[in-house]
C-alpha positions in Angstrom: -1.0 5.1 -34.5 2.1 4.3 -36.6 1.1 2.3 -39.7 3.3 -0.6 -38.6 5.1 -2.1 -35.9 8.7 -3.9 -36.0 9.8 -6.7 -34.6 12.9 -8.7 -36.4 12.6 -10.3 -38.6 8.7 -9.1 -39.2 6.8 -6.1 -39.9 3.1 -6.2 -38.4 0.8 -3.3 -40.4 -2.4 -3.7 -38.0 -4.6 -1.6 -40.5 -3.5 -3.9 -43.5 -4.3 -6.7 -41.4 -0.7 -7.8 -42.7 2.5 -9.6 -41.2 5.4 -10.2 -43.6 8.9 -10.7 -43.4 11.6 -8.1 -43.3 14.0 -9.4 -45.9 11.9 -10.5 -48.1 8.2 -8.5 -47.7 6.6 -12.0 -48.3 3.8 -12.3 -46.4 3.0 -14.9 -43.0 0.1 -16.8 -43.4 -2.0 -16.5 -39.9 -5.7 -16.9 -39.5 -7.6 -13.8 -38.6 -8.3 -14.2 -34.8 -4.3 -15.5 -34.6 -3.5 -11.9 -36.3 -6.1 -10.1 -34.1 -4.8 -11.8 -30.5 -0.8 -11.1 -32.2 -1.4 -7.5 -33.1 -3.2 -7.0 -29.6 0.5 -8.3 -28.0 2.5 -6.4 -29.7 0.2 -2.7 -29.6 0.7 -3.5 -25.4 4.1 -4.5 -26.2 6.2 -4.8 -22.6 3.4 -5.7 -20.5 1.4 -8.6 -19.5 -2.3 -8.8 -21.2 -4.8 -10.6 -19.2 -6.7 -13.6 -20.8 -9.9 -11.2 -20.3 -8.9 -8.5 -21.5 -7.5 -10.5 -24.7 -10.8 -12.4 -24.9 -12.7 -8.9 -24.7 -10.4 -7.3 -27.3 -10.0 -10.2 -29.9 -13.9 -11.5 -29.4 -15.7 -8.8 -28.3 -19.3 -9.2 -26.8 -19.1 -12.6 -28.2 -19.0 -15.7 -25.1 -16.0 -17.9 -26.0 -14.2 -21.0 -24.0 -10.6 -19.8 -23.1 -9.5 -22.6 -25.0 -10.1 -20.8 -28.0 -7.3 -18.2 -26.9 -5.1 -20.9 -26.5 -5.7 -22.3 -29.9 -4.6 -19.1 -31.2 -1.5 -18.6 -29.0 -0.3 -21.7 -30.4 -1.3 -20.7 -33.9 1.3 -18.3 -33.6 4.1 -20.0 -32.1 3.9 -21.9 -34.5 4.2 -19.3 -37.0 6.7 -17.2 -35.8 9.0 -19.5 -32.5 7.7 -19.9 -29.1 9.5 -16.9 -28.3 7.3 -14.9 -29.9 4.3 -14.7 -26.5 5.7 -15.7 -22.9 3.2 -17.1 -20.6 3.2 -15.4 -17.1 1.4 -17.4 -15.0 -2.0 -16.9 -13.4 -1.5 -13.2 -15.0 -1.8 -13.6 -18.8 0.6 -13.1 -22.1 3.4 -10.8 -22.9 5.0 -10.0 -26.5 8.7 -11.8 -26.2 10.2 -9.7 -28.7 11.5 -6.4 -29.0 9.5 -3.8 -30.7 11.8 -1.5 -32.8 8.9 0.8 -33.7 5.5 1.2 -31.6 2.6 3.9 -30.9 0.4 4.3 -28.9 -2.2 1.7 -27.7 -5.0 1.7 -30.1 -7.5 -0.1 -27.5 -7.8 0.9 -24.5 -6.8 -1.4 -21.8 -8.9 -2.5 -18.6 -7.3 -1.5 -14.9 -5.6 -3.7 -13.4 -6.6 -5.8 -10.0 -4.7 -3.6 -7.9 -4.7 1.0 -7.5 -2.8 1.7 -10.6 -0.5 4.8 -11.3 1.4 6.6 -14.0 3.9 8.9 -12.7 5.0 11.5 -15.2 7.8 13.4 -16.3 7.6 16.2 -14.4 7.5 19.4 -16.6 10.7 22.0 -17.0 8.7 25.3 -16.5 11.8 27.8 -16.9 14.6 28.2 -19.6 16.7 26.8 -17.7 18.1 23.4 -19.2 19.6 22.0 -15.8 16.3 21.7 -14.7 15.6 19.1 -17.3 17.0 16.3 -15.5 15.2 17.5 -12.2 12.0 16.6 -13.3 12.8 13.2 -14.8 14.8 12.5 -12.1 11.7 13.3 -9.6 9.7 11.0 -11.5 11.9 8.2 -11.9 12.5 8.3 -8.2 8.8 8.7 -7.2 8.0 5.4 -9.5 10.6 3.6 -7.7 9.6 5.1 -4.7 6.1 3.5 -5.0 6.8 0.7 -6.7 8.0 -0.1 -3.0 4.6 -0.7 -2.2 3.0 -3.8 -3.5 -0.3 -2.9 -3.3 0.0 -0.9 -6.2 0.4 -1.5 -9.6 3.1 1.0 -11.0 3.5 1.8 -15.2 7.0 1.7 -15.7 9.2 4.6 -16.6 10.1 3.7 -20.1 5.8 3.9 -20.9 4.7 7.2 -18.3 7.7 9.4 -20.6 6.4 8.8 -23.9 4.0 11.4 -23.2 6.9 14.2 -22.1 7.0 16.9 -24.3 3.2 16.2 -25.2 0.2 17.9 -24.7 -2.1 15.1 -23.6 -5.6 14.0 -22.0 -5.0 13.0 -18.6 -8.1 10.7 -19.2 -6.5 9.5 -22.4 -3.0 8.5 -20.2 -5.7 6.3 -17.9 -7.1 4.7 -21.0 -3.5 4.3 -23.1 -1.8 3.0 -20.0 -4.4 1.0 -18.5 -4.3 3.3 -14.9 -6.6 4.3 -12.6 -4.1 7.1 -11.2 -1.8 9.7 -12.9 0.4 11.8 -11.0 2.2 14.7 -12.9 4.0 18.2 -12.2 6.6 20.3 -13.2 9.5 22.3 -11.7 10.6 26.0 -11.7 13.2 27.9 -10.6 13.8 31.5 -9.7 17.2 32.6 -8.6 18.7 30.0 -6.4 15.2 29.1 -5.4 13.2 25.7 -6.6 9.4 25.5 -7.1 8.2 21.8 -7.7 4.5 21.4 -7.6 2.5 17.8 -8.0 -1.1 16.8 -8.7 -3.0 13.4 -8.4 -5.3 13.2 -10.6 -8.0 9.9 -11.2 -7.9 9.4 -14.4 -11.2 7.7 -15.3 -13.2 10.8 -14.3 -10.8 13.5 -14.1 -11.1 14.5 -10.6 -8.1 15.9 -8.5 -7.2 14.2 -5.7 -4.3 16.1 -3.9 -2.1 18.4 -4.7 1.2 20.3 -3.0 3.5 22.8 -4.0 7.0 22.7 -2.2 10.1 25.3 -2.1 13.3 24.7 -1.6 16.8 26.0 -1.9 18.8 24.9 -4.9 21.9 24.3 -3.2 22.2 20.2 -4.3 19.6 19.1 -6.5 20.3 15.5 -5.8 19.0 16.8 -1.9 15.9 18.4 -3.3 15.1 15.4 -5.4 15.3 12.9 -2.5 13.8 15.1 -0.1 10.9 16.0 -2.3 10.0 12.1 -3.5 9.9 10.8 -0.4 7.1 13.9 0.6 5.5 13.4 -2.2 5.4 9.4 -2.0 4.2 9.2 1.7 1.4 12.0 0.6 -0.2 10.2 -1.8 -0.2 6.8 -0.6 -2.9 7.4 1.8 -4.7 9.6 -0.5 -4.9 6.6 -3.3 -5.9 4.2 -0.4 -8.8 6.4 0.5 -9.8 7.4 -3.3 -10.0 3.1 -3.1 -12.0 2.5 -0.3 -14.8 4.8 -1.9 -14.4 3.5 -5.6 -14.8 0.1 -4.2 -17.7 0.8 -1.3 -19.7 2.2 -4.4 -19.5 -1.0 -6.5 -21.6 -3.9 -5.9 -20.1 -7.3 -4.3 -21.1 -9.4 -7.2 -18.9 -7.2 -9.4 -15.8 -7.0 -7.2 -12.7 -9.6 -8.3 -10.7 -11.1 -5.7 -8.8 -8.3 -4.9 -11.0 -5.6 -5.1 -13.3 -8.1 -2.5 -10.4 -8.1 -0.4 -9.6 -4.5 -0.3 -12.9 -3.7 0.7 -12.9 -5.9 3.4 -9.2 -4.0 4.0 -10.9 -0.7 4.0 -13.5 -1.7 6.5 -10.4 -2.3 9.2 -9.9 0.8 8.4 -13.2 2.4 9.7 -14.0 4.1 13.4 -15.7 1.4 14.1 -13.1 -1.3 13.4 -11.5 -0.4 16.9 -14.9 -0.8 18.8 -17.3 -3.1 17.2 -16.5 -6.7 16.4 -19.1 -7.2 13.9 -17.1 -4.9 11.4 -14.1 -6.9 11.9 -16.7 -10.0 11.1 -17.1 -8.5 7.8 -13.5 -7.7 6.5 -12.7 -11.2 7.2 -16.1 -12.5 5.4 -15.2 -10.2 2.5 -11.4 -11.9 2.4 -13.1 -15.5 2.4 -14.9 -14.3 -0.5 -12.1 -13.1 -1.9 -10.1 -16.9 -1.1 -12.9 -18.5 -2.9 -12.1 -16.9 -6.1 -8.6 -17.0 -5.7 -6.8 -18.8 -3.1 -3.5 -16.9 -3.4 -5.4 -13.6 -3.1 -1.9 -11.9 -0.4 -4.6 -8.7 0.2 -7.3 -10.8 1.5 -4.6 -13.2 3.5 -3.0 -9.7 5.0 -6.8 -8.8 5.9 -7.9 -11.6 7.9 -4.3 -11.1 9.7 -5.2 -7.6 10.4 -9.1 -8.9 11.6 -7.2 -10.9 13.9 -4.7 -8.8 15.8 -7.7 -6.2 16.2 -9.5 -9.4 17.7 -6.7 -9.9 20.2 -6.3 -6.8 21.0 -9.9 -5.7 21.7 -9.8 -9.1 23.5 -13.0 -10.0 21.4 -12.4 -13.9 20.6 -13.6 -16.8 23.0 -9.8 -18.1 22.5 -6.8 -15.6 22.4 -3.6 -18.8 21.2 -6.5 -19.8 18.2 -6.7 -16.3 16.8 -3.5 -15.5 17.2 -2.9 -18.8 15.3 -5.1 -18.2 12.4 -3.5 -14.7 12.3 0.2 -15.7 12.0 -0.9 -18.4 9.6 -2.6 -16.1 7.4 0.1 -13.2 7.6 2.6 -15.7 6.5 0.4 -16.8 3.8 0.2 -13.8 2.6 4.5 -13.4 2.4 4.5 -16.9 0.8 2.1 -15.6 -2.1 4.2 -12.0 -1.9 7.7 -12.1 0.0 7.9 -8.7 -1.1 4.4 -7.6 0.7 5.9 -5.3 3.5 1.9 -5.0 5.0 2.2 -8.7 5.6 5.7 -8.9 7.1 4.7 -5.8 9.5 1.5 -7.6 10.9 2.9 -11.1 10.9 5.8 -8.9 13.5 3.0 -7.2 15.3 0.6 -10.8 15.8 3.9 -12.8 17.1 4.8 -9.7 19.4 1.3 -10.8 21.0 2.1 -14.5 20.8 5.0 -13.4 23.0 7.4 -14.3 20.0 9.5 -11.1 20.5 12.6 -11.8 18.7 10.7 -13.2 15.5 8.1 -10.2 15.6 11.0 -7.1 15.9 12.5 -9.0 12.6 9.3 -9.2 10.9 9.4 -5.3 12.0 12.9 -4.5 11.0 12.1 -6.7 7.6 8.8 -5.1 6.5 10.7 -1.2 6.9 13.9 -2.3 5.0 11.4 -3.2 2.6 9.6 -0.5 2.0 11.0 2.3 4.4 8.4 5.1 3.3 5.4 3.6 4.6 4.3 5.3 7.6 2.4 2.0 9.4 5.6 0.3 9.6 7.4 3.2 10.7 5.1 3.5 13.7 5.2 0.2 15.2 8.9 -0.3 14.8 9.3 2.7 17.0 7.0 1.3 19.6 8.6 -2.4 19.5 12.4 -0.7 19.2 11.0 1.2 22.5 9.7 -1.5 24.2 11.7 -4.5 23.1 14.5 -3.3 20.8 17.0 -0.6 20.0 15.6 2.3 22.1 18.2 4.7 20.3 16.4 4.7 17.1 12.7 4.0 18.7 11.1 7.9 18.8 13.2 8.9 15.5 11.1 5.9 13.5 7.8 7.1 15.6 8.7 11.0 14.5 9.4 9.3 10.7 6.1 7.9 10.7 4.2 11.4 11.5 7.0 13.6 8.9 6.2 10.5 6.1 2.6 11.0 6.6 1.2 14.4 8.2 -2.4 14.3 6.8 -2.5 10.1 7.4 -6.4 9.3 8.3 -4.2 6.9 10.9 -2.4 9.9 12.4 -4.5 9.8 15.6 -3.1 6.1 16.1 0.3 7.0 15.0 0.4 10.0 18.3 -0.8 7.1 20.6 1.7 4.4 19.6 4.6 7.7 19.9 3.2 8.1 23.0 3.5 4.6 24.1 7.4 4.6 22.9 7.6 7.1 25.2 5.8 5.8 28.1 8.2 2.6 27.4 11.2 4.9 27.5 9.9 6.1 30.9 9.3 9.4 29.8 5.5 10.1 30.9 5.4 13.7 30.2 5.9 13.1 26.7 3.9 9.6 26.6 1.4 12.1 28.4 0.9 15.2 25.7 1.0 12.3 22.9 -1.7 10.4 24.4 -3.8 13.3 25.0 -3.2 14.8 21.7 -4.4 11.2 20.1 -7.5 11.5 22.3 -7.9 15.2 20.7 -8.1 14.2 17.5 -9.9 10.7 17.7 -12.5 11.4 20.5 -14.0 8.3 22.2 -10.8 5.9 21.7 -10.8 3.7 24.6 -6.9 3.0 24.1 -6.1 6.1 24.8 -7.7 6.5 28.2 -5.7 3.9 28.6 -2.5 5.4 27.8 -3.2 8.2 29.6 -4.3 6.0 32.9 -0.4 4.6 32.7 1.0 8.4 32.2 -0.9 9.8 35.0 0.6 7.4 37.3 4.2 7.7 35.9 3.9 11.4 37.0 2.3 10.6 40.2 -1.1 11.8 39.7 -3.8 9.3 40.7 -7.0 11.1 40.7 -6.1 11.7 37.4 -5.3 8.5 36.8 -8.2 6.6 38.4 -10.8 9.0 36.2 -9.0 8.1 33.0 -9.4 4.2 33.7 -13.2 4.8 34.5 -13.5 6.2 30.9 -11.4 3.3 29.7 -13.6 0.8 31.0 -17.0 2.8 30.8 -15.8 2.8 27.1 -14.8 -1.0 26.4 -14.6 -3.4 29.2 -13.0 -6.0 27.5 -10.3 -4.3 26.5 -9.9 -2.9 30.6 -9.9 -6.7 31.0 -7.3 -8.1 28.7 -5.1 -5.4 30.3 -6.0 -6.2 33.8 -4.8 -10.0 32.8 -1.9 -9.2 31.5 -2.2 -8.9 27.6 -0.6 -5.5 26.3 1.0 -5.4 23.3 4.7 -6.1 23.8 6.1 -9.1 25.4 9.9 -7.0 27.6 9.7 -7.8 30.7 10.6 -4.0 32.2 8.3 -2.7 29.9 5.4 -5.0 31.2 6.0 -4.7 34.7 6.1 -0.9 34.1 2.6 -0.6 32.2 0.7 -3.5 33.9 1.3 -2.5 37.5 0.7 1.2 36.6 -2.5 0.5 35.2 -3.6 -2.0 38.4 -2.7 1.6 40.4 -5.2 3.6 37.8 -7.4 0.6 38.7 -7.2 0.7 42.5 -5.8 -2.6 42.7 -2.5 -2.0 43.5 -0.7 0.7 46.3 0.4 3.7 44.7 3.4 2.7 46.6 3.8 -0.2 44.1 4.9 2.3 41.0 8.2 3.8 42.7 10.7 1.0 41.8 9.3 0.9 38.4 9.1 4.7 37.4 
């Protein structure tokens, strides 16, 4: 640590337990738990410090009122101009001055609410000094890459490249920087040939959580560099997720905050048996009330009981489909109000007023939520489908295809080949909405959705039998779901597309002539 810290017109000397004045060297008169809670600010300088963590760092094991933080915060407005510490509400303090001179955070600070990361310079392996700005290019575009996706809680670039050139702890970047997640790599070239390589690490206990090598052609390096963030940021995202959803299903409930209470009831929409069983979907959204009873402007747990509700409609699960679909909407806008910038939200407050029959408002919400964040896979996926069935069917399989190149290894891939497939079927091109569905079924055995798809392909090609045996698994499978489709409720609201799916399924059903299906095909 640097024996002082600058900040005009004072110098701060933490082990001296000292502030004085620049021009002068006279010292500042400021109690000693005002000096404590300033020097804490200004060692964290350019972030925001919680109240807890000051109250833990300044206090220690000790209980105090908050108000005594406030006394002190005052104390040294006082002293030094209100300037000095900006308030940022419901968050904490930040230092308002510039520091001229700083090191290293001497305490370590606690993780954030949200999956934190560090992205690092990425290290210049070969003599060549034109890689140099390859790697911090990489890493400046991966952090504004993810910084896309507000449910994580990105280190800036200025703080993550203080450590280039280093040799350093990856355990001791988690601790300085206050980050659950570091990602770092380097670059290498050979001949006209590019080696970049990448590794997430957790850096509480170490352990590596993904890792990719990727070679390219050095023709444009501006190419490489956007070509390789965007694989890297669409590989990790999912990866971080999961590393989540354990970190969190290993802690108790009592110790969970808001958020981390809401991502776990996130995480368990995220389970097999979220698609089949409505008691799980019961939990997520008594997890996210949990979660709204500690903090009312919680967006995660908002965007969760959203999610619990479109899985309600669309399993046909609720004694009322206009009130779910009502407490849905209300709670995906919620969400946007508490985080305009949440493109989760936006996506499922599209997909809820596509059921509502809304479909103007949902393919904006769509088209919003991917010009927001265009590298997450989720949103890719179901603007495709909607584009197909309600929208631009130009762009509708490219944004499906996006969705599987953005995310290969995605735990949702299953779900991304069935919603392709269903573009497709929209499109009127069953052989494709055909393979699709089948390869969903292949890799998520069981799925009653897809004998459903597959139902509505058979009979696009003609085959019946085929068709007929694929609706007896549907409905052997989930019978409420068979229903809702039977009724009418499918997921899109076009007219052709309805007409198309509806009828073809009746057929599968042997409710309708097979005769019925040759105007529509």
């Amino acid at each position: 640590m640097l024996e002082s810290y600058r900040f005009d017109p004072y110098e701060l000397h933490p082990a001296k337990r000292l502030l004085t004045r620049l021009d002068d060297g006279k010292p500042v008169a400021l109690g000693a738990r005002a000096f404590d809670v300033l020097a804490c600010l200004v060692q964290h300088h350019g972030r925001v410090v919680s109240k807890n963590d000051l109250l833990t760092q300044v206090w220690g094991v000790q209980v105090v009122e908050e108000n005594n933080l406030s006394v002190q915060v005052a104390a040294i407005r006082r002293a030094l101009g209100k300037q000095a510490i900006a308030t940022v509400a419901r968050r904490g303090f930040r230092f308002g001055w510039q520091v001229l001179e700083s090191a290293r955070p001497q305490v370590p600070m606690a993780l954030p609410e949200k999956p934190s990361i560090a992205v690092l310079s990425f290290d210049n392996m070969s003599p060549e000094s034109a890689l140099e700005p390859v790697g911090d290019g990489l890493a400046e575009d991966i952090t504004t890459e993810l910084s896309r996706f507000h449910n994580l809680f990105v280190i800036s670039r200025n703080s993550a490249f203080t450590y280039k050139g280093r040799a350093f702890n990856v355990r001791d970047v988690g601790r300085e920087l206050g980050v659950r997640y570091v990602l770092e790599g380097s670059v290498r070239q050979a001949g006209g040939r590019i080696r970049i390589t990448a590794q997430l690490i957790d850096a509480v206990n170490g352990n590596h959580l993904w890792a990719e090598k990727y070679d390219r052609d050095l023709d444009d390096a501006f190419d490489v560099q956007t070509e390789v963030t965007r694989a890297i940021v669409s590989a990790i995202a999912p990866e971080i997720e999961l590393a989540e959803w354990h970190w969190a299903g290993g802690k108790a409930p009592a110790n969970l905050n808001a958020h981390s209470l809401a991502m776990r009831g996130w995480f368990v929409l995220r389970t097999p048996g979220a698609a089949t069983q409505s008691a799980v979907r019961d939990e997520s959204v008594r997890l996210a009330r949990e979660a709204l009873a500690l903090d009312s402007r919680c967006a995660a747990a908002w965007r969760t009981i959203a999610s619990a509700q479109w899985h309600n409609v669309y399993q046909n699960t609720v004694p009322s489909r206009s009130e779910a679909l009502a407490v849905g909407i209300e709670a995906a806008q919620n969400a946007i109000e508490v985080d305009s910038a949440d493109n989760f939200a936006h996506g499922l407050n599209g997909l809820l007023l596509f059921m509502a029959g809304e479909a103007q408002a949902g393919l904006a919400a769509l088209r919003r939520s991917h010009q927001i964040n265009p590298n997450d896979a989720f949103t890719c996926i179901w603007l495709g489908f909607y584009e197909a069935a309600s929208g631009d069917a130009a762009v509708a399989i490219d944004y499906c295809k996006a969705a599987l190149r953005l995310s290969p290894s995605d735990p949702a891939r299953p779900n991304f080949l069935y919603l392709l497939a269903a573009a497709y079927t929209a499109l009127g091109d069953y052989t494709n909405g055909l393979t699709y569905a089948q390869a969903s079924l292949a890799e998520s055995p069981g799925t009653p959705g897809r004998y459903v798809a597959i139902a509505v392909n058979q009979v696009g090609l003609g085959d019946i039998d085929a068709a007929a045996q694929a609706y007896a698994q549907a409905k052997q499978l989930a019978p409420a779901l068979v229903e809702a489709r039977l009724a009418g409720h499918w997921m899109a609201s076009s007219p052709k597309y309805l007409a198309r799916v509806h009828t073809f399924f009746r057929i599968a059903a042997g409710l309708e002539s097979p005769a019925a299906a040759m105007a529509l095909r």
